[in-house]
C-alpha positions in Angstrom: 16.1 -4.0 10.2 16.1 0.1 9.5 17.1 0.5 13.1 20.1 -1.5 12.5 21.5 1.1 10.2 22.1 3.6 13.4 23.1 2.8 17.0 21.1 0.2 19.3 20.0 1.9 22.0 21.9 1.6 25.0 20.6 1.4 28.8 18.8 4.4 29.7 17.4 5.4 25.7 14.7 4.5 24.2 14.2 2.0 21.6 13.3 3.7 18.6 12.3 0.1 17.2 8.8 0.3 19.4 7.8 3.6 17.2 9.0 2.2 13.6 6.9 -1.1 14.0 3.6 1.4 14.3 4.5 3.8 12.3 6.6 2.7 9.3 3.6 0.9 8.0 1.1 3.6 8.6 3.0 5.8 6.7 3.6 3.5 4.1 0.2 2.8 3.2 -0.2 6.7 2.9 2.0 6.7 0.2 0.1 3.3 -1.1 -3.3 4.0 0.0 -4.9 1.8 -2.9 -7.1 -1.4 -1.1 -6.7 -3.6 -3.9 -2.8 -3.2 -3.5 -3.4 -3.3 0.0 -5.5 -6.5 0.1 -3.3 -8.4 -1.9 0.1 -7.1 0.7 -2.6 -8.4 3.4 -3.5 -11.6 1.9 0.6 -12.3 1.3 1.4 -11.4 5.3 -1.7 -13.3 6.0 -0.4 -16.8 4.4 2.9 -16.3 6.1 1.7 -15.8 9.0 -0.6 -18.6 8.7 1.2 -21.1 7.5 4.6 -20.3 8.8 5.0 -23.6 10.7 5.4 -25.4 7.3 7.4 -22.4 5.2 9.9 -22.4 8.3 12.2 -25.1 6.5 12.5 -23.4 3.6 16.0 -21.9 4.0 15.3 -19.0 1.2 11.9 -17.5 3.2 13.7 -17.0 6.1 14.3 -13.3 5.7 10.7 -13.0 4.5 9.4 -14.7 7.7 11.2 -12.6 9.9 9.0 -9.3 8.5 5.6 -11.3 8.1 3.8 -9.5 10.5 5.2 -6.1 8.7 3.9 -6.7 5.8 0.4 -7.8 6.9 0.5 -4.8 9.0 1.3 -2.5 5.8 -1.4 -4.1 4.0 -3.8 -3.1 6.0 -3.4 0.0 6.7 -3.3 0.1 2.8 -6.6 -1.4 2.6 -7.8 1.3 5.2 -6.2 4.4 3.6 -7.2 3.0 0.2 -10.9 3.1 0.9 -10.5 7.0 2.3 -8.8 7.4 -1.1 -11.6 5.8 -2.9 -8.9 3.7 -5.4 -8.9 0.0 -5.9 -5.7 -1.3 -8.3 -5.4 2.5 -9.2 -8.8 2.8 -10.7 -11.0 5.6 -8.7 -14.2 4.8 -6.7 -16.8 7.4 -5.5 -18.1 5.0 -2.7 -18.1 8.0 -0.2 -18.8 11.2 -2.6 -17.5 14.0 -2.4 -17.9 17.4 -0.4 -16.6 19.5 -3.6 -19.1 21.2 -5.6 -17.5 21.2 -9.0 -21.0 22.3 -10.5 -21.0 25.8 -8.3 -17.6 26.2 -9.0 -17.8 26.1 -13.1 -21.0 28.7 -12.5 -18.8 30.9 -11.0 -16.0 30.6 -13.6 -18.4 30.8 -16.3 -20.1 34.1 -15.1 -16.8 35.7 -14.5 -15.4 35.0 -18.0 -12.5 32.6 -16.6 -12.6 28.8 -17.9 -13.4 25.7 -16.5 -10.7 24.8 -13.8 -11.0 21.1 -15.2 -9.0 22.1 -18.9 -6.0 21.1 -19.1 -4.4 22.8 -22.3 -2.0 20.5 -23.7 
C-alpha cells in the first residue's frame, strides 16, 4: 500500500511494512480519537472480516478486502483514544472528569482584576 510508494526493501533491510501496520492506525485514531466514529470504523472492519468468505466474489470489494484488518485495527484504537478524549460522534463526555480546577483558576483571575480565561471576545 504506502510502502509501495518507496523502494521494497531489499535482502539485508528491514521491512518498514512491519512498523506501518502498528503504527499507521495508532496514529490515525489520534487524529480521530472519537469512539462513536471509532465504533462504527470497528463494526465496518468487523463485517469484513467476518463475512469475507461470502463478499470474496464480489469483484468491486476486492481492494476493500485486502485492508479489512486495517481498518478494524483503526477503529479501535479510535474507540480507545476516543474514550481518553471523552467524545462520542463529536459531542463531549465527562465520563473521567477532569484534573483542571477551572473554579480556582477564575478566583485567581478575578482577584487580580484580569477576566475570565473562558471569554472569548468576538
Amino acid at each position: 500500500m504506502s510502502v509501495d510508494m518507496y523502494k521494497y526493501a531489499t535482502y539485508g533491510e528491514i521491512n518498514p511494512a512491519i512498523f506501518q501496520v502498528v503504527t499507521f492506525p495508532f496514529l490515525f485514531s489520534i487524529m480521530y480519537g472519537d469512539y462513536g466514529h471509532g465504533a462504527v470504523f470497528f463494526l465496518i472492519g468487523l463485517i469484513l472480516v467476518l463475512f469475507e468468505s461470502c463478499l470474496k466474489n464480489n469483484a468491486t470489494l476486492k481492494p476493500i478486502l485486502q485492508v479489512r484488518y486495517f481498518i478494524m485495527m483503526m477503529g479501535f484504537f479510535a474507540c480507545y483514544n476516543g474514550l481518553i478524549y471523552n467524545e462520542f460522534f463529536a459531542v463531549p463526555n465527562n465520563w473521567f472528569g477532569t484534573c483542571f480546577d477551572t473554579e480556582l483558576f477564575d478566583k485567581e483571575n478575578e482577584a487580580a482584576g484580569k477576566e475570565s480565561a473562558r471569554r472569548f471576545d468576538i
